[in-house]
VOTI-624379 format. One line per field, with one value per residue (C-alpha): residue in three letters; y, z, x negated; residue number from 1; chain. Coordinates in steps of 0.02 Angstrom, whole numbers, plus 50000, padded with zeros to 5 digits. Layout:
N
gumi: [Ala ...];
v: [Y ...];
w: [Z ...];
u: [X ...];
drenza: [NUM ...];
kevo: [A ...];
end
This chain:
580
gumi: [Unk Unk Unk Unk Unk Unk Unk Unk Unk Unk Unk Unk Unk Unk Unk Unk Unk Unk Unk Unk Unk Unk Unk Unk Unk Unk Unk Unk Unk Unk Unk Unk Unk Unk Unk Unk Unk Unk Unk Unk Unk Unk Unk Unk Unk Unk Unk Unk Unk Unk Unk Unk Unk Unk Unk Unk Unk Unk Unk Unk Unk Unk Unk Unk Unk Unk Unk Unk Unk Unk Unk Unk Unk Unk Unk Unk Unk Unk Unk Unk Unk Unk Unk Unk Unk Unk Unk Unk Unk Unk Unk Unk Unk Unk Unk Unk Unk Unk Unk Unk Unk Unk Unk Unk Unk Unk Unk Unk Unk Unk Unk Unk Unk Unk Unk Unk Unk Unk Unk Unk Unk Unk Unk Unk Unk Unk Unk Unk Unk Unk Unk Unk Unk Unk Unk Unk Unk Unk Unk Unk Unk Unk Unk Unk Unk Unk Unk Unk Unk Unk Unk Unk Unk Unk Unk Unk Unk Unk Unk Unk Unk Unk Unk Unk Unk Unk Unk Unk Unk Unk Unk Unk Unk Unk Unk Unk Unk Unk Unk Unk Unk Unk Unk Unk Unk Unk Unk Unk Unk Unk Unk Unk Unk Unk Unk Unk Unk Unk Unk Unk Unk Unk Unk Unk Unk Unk Unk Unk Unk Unk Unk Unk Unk Unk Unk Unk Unk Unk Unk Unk Unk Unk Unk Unk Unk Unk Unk Unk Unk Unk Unk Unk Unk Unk Unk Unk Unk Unk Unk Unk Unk Unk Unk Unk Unk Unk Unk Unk Unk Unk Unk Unk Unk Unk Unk Unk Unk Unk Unk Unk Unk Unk Unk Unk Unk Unk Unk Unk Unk Unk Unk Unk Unk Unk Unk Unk Unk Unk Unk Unk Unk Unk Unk Unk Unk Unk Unk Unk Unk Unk Unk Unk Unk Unk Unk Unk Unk Unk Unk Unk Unk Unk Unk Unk Unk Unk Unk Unk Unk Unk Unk Unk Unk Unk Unk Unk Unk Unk Unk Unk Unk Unk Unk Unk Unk Unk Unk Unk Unk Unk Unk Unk Unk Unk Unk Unk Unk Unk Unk Unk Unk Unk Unk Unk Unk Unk Unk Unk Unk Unk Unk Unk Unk Unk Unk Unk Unk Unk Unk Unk Unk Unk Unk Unk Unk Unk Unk Unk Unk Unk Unk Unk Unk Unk Unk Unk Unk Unk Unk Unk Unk Unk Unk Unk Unk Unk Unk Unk Unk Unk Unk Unk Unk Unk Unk Unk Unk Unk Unk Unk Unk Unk Unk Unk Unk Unk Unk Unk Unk Unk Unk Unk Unk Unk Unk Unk Unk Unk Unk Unk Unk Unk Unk Unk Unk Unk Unk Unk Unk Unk Unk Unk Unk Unk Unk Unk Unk Unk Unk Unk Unk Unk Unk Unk Unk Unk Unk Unk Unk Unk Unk Unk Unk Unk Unk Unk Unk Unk Unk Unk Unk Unk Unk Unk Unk Unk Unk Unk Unk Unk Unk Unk Unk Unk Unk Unk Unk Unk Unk Unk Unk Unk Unk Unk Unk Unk Unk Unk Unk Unk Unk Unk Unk Unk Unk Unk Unk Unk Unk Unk Unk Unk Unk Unk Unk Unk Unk Unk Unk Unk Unk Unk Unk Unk Unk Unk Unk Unk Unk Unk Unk Unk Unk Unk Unk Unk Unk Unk Unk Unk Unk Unk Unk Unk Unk Unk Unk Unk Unk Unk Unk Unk Unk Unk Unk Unk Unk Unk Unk Unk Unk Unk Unk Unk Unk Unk Unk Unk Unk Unk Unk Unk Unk Unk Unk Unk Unk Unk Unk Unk Unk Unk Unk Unk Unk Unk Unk Unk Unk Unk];
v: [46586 46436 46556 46619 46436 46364 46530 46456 46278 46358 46436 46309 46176 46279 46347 46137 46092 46275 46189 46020 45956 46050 46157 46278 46298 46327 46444 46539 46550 46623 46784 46805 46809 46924 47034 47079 47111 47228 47331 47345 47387 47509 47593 47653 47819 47866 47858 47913 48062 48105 48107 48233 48338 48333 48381 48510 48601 48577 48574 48679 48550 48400 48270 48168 48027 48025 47990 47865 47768 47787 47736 47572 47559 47558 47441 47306 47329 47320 47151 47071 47136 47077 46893 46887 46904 46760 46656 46724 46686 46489 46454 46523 46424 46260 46270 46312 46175 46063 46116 46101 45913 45878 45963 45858 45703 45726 45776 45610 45499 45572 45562 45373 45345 45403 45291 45238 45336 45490 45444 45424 45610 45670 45677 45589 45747 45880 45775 45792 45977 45986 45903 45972 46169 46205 46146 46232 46399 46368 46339 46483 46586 46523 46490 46629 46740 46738 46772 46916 46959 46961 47080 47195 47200 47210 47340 47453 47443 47484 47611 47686 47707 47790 47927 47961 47956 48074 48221 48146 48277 48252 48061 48102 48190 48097 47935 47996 47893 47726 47707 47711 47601 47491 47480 47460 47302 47224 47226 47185 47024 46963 46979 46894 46746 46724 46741 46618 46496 46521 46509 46357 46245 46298 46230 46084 46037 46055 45953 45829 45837 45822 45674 45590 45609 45569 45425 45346 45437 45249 45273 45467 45408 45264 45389 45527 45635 45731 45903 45890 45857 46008 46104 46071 46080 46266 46306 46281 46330 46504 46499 46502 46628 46741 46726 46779 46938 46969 46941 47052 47196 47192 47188 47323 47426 47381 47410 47571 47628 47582 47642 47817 47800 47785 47919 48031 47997 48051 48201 48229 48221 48364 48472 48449 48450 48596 48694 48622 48668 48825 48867 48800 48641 48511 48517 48437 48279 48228 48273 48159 48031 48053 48052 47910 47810 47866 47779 47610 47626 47662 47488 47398 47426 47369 47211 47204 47212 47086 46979 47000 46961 46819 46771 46784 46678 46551 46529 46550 46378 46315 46297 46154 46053 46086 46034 45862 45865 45896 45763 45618 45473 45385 45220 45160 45155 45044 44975 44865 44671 44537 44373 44236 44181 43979 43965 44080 43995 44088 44073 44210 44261 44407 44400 44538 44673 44824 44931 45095 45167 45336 45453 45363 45331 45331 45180 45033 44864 44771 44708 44597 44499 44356 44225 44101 44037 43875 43890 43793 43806 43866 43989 44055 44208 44261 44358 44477 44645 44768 44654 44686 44549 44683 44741 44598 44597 44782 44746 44607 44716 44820 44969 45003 44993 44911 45010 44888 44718 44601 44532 44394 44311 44178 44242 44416 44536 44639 44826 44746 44683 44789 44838 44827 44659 44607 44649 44553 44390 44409 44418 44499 44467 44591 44583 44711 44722 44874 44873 44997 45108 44970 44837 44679 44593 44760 44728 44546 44587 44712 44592 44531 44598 44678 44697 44744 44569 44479 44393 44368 44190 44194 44316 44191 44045 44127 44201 44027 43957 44089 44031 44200 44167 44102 44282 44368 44276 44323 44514 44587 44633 44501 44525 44722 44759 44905 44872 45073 45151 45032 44900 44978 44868 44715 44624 44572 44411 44455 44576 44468 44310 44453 44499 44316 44320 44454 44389 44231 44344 44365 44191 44161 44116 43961 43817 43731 43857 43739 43651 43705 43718 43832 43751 43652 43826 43829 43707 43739 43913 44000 44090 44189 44188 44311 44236 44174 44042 43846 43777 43909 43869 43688 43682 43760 43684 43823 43942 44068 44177 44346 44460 44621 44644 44461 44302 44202 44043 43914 43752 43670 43695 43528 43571 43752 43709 43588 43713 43769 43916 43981 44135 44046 43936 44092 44164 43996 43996 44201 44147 43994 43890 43740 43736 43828];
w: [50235 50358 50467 50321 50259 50429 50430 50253 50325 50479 50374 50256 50376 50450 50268 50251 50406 50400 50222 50267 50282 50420 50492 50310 50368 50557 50491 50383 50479 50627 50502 50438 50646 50671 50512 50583 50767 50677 50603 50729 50837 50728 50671 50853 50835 50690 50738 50897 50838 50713 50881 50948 50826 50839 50994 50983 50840 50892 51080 51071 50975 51030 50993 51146 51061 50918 51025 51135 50979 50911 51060 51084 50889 50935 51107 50990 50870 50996 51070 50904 50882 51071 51010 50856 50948 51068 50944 50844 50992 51013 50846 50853 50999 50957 50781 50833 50946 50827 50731 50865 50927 50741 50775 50916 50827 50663 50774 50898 50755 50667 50825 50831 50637 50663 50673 50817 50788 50807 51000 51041 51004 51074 51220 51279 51392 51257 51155 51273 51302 51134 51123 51273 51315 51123 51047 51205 51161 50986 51027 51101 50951 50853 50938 51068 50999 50831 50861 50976 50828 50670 50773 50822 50633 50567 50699 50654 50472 50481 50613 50491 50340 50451 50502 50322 50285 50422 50395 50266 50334 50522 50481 50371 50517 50642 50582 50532 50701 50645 50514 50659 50782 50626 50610 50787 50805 50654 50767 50933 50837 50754 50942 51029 50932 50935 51117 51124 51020 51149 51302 51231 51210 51401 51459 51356 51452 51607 51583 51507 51670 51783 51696 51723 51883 51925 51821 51903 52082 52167 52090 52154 52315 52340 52318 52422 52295 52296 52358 52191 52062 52140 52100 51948 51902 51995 51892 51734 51773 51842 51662 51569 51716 51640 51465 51550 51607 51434 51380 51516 51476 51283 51314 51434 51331 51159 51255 51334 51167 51080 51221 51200 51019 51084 51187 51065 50935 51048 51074 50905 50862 51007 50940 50756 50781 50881 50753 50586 50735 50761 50554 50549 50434 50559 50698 50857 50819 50679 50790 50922 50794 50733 50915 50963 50816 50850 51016 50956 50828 50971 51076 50895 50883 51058 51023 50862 50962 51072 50939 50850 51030 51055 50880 50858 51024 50931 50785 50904 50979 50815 50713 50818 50790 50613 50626 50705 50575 50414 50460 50356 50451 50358 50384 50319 50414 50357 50165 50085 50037 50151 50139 50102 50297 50232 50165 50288 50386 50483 50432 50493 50410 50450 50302 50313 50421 50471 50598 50721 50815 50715 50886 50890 50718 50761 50869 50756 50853 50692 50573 50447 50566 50520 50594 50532 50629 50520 50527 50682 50770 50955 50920 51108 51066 51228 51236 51360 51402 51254 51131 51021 51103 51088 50943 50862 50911 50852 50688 50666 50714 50585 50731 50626 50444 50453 50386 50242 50224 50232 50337 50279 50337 50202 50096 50089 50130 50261 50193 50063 50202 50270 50457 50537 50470 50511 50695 50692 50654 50818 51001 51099 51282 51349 51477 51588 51503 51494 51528 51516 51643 51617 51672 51657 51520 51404 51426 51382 51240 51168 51066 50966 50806 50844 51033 51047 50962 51064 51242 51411 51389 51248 51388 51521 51410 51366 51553 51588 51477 51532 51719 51749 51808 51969 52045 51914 51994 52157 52168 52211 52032 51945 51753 51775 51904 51839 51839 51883 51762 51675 51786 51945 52051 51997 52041 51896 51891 51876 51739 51650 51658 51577 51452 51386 51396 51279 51160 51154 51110 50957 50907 51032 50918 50845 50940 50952 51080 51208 51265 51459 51424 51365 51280 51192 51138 51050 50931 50759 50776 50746 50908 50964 51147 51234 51401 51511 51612 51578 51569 51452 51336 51367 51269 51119 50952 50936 51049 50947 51039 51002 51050 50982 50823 50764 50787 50867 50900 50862 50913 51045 51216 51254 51074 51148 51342 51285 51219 51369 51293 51220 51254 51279 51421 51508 51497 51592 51715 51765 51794 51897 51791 51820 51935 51901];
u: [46545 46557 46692 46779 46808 46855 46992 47058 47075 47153 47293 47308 47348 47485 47557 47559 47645 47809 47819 47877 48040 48137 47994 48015 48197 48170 48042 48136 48279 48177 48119 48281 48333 48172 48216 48390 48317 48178 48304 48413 48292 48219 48393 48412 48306 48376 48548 48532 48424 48604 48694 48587 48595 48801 48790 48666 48741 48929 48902 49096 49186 49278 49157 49186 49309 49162 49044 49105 49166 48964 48915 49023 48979 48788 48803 48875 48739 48610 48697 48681 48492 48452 48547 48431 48284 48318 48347 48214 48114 48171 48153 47981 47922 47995 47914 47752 47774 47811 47639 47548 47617 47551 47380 47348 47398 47283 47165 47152 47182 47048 46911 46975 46924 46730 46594 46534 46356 46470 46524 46336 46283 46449 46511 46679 46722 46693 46807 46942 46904 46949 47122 47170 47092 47062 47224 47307 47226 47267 47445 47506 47397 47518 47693 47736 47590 47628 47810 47770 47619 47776 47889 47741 47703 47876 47939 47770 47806 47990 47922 47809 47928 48057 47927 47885 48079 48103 47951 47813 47690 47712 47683 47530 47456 47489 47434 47267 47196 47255 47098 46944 47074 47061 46858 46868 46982 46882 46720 46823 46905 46715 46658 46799 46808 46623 46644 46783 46679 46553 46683 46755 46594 46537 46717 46657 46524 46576 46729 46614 46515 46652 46728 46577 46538 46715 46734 46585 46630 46563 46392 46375 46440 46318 46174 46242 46231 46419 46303 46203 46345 46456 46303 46287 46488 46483 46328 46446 46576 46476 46420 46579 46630 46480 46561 46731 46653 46603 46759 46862 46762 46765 46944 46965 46867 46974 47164 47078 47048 47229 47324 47227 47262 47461 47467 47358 47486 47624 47553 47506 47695 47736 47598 47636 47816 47839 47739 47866 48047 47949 47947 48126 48055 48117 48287 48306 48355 48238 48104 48169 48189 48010 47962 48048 47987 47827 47830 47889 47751 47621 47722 47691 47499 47490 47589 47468 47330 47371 47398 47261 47158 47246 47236 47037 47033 47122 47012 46877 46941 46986 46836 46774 46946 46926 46748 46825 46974 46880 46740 46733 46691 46535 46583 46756 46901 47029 46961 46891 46928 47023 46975 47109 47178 47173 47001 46909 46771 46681 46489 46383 46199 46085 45956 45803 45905 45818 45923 45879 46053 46072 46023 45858 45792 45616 45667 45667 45774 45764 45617 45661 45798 45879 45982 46086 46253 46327 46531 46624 46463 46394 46249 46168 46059 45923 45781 45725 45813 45808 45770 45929 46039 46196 46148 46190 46349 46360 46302 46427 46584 46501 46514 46341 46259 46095 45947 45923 45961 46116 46250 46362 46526 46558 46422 46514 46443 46532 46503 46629 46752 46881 46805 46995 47025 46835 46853 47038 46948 46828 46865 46758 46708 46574 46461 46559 46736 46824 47000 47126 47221 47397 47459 47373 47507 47456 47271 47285 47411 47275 47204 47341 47361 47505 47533 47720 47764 47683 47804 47779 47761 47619 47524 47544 47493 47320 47304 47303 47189 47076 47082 47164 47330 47317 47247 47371 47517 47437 47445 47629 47687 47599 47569 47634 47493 47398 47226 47177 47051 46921 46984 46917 47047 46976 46833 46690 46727 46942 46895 46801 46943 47068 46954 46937 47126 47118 47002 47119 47278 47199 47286 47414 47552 47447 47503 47336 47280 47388 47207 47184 46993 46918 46774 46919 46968 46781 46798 46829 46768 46600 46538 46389 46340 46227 46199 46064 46171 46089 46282 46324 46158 46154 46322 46270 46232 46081 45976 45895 45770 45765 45597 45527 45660 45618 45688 45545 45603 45748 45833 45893 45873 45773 45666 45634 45604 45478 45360 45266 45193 45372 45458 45616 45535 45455 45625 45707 45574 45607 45798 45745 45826 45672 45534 45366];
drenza: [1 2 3 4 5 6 7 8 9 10 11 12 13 14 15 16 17 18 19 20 21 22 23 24 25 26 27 28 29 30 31 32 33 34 35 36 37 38 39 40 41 42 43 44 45 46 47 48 49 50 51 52 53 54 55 56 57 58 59 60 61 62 63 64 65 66 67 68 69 70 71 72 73 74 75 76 77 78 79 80 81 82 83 84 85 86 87 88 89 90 91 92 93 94 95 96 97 98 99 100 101 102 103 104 105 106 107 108 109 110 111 112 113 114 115 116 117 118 119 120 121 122 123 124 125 126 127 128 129 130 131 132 133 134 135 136 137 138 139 140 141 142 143 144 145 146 147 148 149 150 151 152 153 154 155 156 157 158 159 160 161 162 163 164 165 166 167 168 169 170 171 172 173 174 175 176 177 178 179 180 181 182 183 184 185 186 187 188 189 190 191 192 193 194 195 196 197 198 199 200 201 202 203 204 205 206 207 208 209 210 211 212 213 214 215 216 217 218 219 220 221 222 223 224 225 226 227 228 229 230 231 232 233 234 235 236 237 238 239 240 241 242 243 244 245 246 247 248 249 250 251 252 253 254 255 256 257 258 259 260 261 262 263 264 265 266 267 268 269 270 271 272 273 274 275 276 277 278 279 280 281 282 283 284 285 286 287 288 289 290 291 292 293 294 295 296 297 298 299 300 301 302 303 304 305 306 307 308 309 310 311 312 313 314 315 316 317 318 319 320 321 322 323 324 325 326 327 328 329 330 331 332 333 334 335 336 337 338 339 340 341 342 343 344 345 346 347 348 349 350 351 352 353 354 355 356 357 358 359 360 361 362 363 364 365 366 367 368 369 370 371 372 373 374 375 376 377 378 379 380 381 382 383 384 385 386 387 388 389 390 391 392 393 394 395 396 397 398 399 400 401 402 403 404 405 406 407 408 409 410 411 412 413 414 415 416 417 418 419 420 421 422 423 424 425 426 427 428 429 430 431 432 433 434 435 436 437 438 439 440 441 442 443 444 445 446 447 448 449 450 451 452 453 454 455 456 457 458 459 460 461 462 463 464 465 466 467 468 469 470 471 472 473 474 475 476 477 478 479 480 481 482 483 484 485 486 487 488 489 490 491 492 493 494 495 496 497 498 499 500 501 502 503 504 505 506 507 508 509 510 511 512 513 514 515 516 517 518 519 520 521 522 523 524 525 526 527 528 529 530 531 532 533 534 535 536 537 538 539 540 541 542 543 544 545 546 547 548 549 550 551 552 553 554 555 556 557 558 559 560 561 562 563 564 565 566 567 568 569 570 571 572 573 574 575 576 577 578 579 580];
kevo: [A A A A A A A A A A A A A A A A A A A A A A A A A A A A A A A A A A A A A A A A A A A A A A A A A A A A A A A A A A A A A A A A A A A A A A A A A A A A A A A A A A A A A A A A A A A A A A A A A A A A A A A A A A A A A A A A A A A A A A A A A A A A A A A A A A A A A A A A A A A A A A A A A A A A A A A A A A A A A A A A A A A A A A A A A A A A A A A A A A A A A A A A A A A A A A A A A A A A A A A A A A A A A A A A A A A A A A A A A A A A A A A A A A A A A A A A A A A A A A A A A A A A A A A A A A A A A A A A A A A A A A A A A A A A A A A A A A A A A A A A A A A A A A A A A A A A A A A A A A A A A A A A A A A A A A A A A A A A A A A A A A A A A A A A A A A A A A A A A A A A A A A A A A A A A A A A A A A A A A A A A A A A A A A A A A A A A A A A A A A A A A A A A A A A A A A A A A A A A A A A A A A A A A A A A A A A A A A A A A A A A A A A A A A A A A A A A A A A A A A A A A A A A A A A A A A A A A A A A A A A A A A A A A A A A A A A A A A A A A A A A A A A A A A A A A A A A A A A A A A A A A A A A A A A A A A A A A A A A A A A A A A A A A A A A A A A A A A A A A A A A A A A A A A A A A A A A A A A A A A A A A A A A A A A A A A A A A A A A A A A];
end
């Protein structure tokens, strides 16, 4: 039922997309182009079996001005059925094309618009697999295979009704193999795109593998490992090779058995034929008609059978990106309310949450959290590693839905916010930013609401709030130095100046951003610092200390170092912040 559905949604998406707007017209103008090159085509046998028989029942009479004139007649017909078909062809390919570009599109924007829960149980290469080898495969099921798949199909059909216009019996006869060639491509196309399926999700992996081993190339090569990860890749890959094999020989065995079929039909029409010339029921050139039909027919099913191949390896590869373009992400993308710009505030409360990441629910981070962060003030949140620190962060970006319990930004609650306009309002500087594979100005300007508006000058304003433009203006190209993937050119601490940058794009327009210091840049705002460093803590308003799901202790740094037996002073004493 599952395949038979994901078939449905396979043709409905592309009945959708030949429907709209110009595709309906390229469409139909490309049948129209591939009717006329059918019939053409298929005229060819029956005229030139008429010739035949002029010649070989008047082979006396002065035919030879006829003929030629036929046969320049014919050549001209033939150029115009050879022109359809190339166009037939382009209009084909750039359609499909077309459908495809689209397929690719709905498919990324749809991976973007899941829930971050999703991107934990799946992996980022086997997401790429799919936009790139499974749409591929997909592609050419449905742009130069289909086109090839409609002529087959129209040229057989035509075929077919000539041979029954020409002798009804003989085509009775001789078409009495095409029913087990049918059983047989039923179970050959089940097979293949269960295969396929199979093929596909192997390639997945090990594309998944290499990207990570490549992507963190300095951590294999730090541990000498290089021999052990081309192991494993070549044990994938040797995998998918296995599934090849499979493949190859289902195949051979399926175009052994059609092109047997051809040939036996062939000789059917020889045997048959000579028997109906023999009884003075058929002439010359109807049987060469037949015979020649007969032989496109047999160059049809083989076109049809490639098709169909080629087809079942498509919807072998497509049922995972209709998995990926049917989901319905579970968290909202872009809904819910926005709060008025003037009166916003910024006060943050996490009131009795209860939270485990959705790939490990028998984990629980949370128990009855909560935390309070007053509007306009500095909240520092530590505790040791694993206690939740990030999480909190997560939570508040709402890249999560807490088990049970609430969290508030001006006493709304932010399941009723809209998550795009949520994440607007906060700028986010991570531990280890991630940049992108750009230039510097386009990571910086990735934070702004919208990041083509925003100039040159309003990048090099927050660069150098940020204490980033000094080494910016440094490097050869400046603000268009491309930072290589993640940022790999950069150092930690040049990574982490641009990201700050970029959280401070989020307002570079507002002209009370023109403070050089970045504490100035604090005030008036509500922020949340994980961090361990005493001048970042001794600067906030609040430490809250965070241990085992549960917010254990709270104050100020002096209140919480005073406590000898506090977590918060263990904590201080581990970073050497004070003396033993």
């Amino acid at each position: 039922a599952v395949v038979w559905r994901m078939k449905i949604s396979v043709l409905t998406f592309f009945a959708a997309e030949i429907l709209m707007g110009s595709l309906f017209f390229l469409f139909l103008a490309a049948v129209g182009f591939l009717t006329v090159s059918s019939v053409v085509t298929m005229s060819a046998p029956f005229f030139l079996g008429k010739i035949i028989d002029v010649i070989y029942t008047n082979p006396t009479g002065d035919y030879v001005n006829n003929l030629t004139h036929l046969c320049i007649l014919l050549s001209g017909v033939f150029l115009c059925g050879a022109a359809a078909n190339s166009v037939r062809v382009y209009l084909m390919q750039t359609s499909g094309q077309r459908i495809v570009n689209r397929l690719r599109g709905n498919l990324f924007s749809s991976v973007l618009k899941q829930e971050v829960a999703f991107f934990d149980k799946t992996g980022t290469g086997e997401l790429t697999n799919r936009l790139s080898s499974d749409t591929a495969l997909l592609g050419r099921s449905i742009t130069e295979n289909l086109s090839d798949g409609l002529r087959a199909g129209a040229q057989a059909s035509v075929g077919i009704g000539m041979m029954f216009f020409v002798s009804p019996s003989l085509a009775a006869f001789v078409l009495g193999v095409v029913p087990p060639i049918s059983i047989l491509a039923v179970i050959y196309g089940r097979y293949l795109r269960k295969l396929t399926q199979m093929t596909q999700d192997s390639l997945a992996q090990a594309t998944q593998l290499a990207e990570e081993r490549i992507g963190n190339i300095r951590t294999v090569r730090a541990f000498g490992k290089e021999l052990n990860e081309i192991e494993k890749y070549t044990s994938k890959v040797d995998h998918v090779m296995q599934l090849a094999k499979k493949e190859a020989f289902a195949r051979a065995g399926f175009f052994g058995a059609t092109g047997f079929s051809g040939n036996l039909i062939v000789l059917s029409v020889l045997y048959k034929g000579g028997l109906l010339m023999g009884s003075a029921h058929m002439t010359v050139g109807e049987l060469s008609s037949f015979l020649m039909y007969a032989f496109w027919v047999g160059i049809s099913i083989s076109g049809l059978s490639s098709f169909y191949s080629e087809l079942m390896k498509g919807l072998g590869a497509g049922r995972r990106l209709w998995e990926l373009l049917e989901r319905k992400p579970v968290l909202p993308f872009n809904e819910g309310t926005l709060l008025d710009e003037e009166t916003f505030q910024g006060s943050l409360e996490f009131k009795g949450v209860n939270f485990a990441y959705p790939a490990r629910p028998e984990v629980k981070i949370f128990q009855d959290f909560s935390l309070s962060i007053p509007s306009g003030s500095i909240t520092a949140l530590v505790g040791p590693s694993g206690s939740g620190k990030s999480t909190v962060v997560s939570l508040l970006l709402r890249l999560y839905d807490p088990i049970s319990g609430t969290i508030t930004v001006d006493g709304w609650d932010i399941r009723q916010l809209n998550p795009v306009w949520l994440r607007s309002e906060i700028g986010t500087v991570s531990q280890e930013p991630i940049l992108f594979s750009c230039s510097i100005a386009e990571n910086i300007a990735y934070g702004a609401d919208n990041p083509s508006l925003v100039t040159l000058e309003e990048i090099q304003k927050v660069a150098d709030i940020a204490n980033a433009a000094a080494f910016i203006n440094n490097f050869p190209q400046g603000f268009d130095t491309v930072v290589g993937e993640k940022g790999v050119l950069l150092s930690g601490g040049q990574k982490q100046r641009i990201a700050i940058a970029r959280a401070l794009a989020l307002d570079a327009e507002n002209e009370y951003l023109v403070q050089e210091a970045l504490d100035r840049l604090m005030e008036g705002r509500t922020v949340l610092i994980i961090a361990h460093r005493l001048s970042t803590i001794k600067n906030a308003n609040m430490v809250a200390v965070l241990d085992q799901g549960k917010i254990t202790e709270c104050g100020k740094h002096e209140e919480l170092l005073s406590n000898p037996d506090g977590l918060y002073r263990k904590l201080m004493k581990k970073q050497s912040f004070i003396s033993a």
